[in-house]
N, C-alpha and C positions, 0 to 999 in steps of 0.2 A: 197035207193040211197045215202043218207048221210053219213050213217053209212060207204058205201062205198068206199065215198069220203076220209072219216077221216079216214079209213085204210090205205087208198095210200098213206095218209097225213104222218101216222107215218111211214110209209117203209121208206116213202123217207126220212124222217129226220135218219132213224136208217142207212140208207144205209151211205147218208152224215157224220155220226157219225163214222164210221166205216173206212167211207173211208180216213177221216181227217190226223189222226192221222199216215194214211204209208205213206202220203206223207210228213211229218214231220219229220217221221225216217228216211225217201229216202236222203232229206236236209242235215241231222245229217250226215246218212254217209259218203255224200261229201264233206263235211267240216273237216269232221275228217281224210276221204282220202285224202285231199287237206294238210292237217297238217301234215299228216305224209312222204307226198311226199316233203314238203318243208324239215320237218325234216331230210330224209334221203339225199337229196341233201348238206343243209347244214354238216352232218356229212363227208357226202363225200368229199368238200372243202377241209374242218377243216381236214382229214386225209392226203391230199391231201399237204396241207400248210406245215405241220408236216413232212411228208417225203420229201419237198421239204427244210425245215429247217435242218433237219438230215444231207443231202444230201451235202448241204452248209457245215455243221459243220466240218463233216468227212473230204471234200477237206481241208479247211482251218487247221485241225488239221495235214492233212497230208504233207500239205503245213508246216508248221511249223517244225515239226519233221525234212522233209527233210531239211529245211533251219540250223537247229540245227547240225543234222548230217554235214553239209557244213561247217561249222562255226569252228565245234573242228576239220575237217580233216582237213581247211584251217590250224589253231592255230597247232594242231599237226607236220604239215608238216613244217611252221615255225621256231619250236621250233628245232626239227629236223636241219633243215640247217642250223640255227646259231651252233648248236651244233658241226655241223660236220666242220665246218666254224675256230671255236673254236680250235678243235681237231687237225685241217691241222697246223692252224698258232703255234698253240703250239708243235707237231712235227718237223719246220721249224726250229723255235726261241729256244726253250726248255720251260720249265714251267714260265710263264708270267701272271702277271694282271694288270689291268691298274683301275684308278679311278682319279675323277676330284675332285679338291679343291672347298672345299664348300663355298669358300668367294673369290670376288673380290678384287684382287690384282696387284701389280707389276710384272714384268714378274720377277727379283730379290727374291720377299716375295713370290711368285709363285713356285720358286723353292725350296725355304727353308723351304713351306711349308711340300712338296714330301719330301725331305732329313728328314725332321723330323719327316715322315713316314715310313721308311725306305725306300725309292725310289729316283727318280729324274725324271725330264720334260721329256716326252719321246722323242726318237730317233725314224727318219723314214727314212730309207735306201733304204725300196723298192716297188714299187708300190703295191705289194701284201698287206705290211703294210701300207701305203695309203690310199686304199680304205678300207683296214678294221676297223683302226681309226677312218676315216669319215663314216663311218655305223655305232659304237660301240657310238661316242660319238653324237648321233643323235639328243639329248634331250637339247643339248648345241648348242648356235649362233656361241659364240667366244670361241678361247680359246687358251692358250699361248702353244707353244712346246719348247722342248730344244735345240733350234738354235738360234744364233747372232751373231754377226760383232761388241761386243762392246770390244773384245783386237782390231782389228786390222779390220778398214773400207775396208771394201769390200771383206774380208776373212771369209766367214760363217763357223763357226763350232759349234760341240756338245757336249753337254753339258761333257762329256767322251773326250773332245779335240778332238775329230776326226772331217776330212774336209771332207765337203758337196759334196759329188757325183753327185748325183742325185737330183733337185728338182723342187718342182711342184708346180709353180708359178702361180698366178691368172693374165691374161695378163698386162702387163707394170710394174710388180713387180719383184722384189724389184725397190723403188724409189727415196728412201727420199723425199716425195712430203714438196713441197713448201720448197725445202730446211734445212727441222728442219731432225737432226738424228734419223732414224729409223731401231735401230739395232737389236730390238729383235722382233722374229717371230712369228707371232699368225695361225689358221686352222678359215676360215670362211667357217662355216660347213656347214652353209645355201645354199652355193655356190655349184659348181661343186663338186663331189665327189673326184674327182682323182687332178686337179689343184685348189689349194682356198688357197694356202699359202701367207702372207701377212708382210713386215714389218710395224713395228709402234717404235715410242716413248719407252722405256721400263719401264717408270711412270704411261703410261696406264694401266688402271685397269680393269684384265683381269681373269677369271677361269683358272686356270692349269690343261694338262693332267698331269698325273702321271704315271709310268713306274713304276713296282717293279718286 
């Protein structure tokens, strides 16, 4: 009967031995399934981020390029209409260039400047040349042309003695304001395109256009 006992005694512990150890590995595997489930989620993210970064990249490169392409058909198409701009007025006139005196002066020292350029203050006859002046000299506030009334008050001519036809007065101008003599003519370019002519003082200290 003992002997019997102590048999059963060791099944059982060899069973329990036995049995220990699968449910141990059973543990391990779902831990390890558990890891690798979290792993492939995270991978999938992480791919996920990546084509969603890509995706971003691409617009924004393509974004750019077309903005690029905008930008020189803009500046081409510019360059383009000054040219053609260029081409009319000089067809009109014949071969013409114009440049501004690089120091503040007299509208006098203004013109002796141009002369000793080989030029003089330009002449604006017509509103074609008008507005092309007032576009050309864009980068300029003021600036002197070759018009005045200082032979003979109230008789505009040019600097070529020819009288004034046509001209394109900033309202209430010419004036003499406050009474002091204002016979030589400036272009306030900042103004209207087409009227911004102005008299002043001819001791004002002024940029000159130049006509050659």
């Amino acid at each position: 009967m003992e002997s019997g006992g102590i048999y059963e005694n060791v099944k059982h512990r060899d069973v329990q031995k036995t049995t220990k150890p699968q449910s141990h590995s059973q543990d391990e595997g779902k831990d390890l399934k558990h890891i690798g489930s979290r792993c492939l989620v995270l991978i999938t993210v992480s791919l996920a981020l990546i084509c969603v970064l890509l995706l971003v990249f691409i617009i924004l490169q393509q974004t750019t390029i077309t903005a690029e392409r905008d930008l020189i058909k803009s500046y081409k198409s510019t360059v383009e209409e000054f040219n053609q701009t260029i081409n009319r007025y000089k067809n009109l006139c014949g071969p013409v260039c114009y440049f501004i005196a690089n120091e503040l002066k007299s509208w006098s020292d203004s013109r002796q400047y141009c002369r000793d350029h080989g030029a003089d203050l330009v002449i604006i006859n017509t509103e074609e040349k008008q507005r092309f002046i007032s576009s050309y000299m864009k980068d300029v506030d003021r600036a002197w042309i070759g018009l005045s009334d200082r032979e003979q008050e109230g008789n505009m001519t040019w600097v070529n003695n020819s009288t004034l036809n046509q001209g394109f007065w900033m309202e209430g101008e010419p004036n003499n304001h406050g009474g002091v003599d204002e016979d030589c003519i400036e272009m306030r370019l900042s103004k209207d395109k087409l009227n911004n002519w102005n008299d002043l003082p001819c001791s004002i200290q002024r940029k000159g256009i130049c006509e050659k």
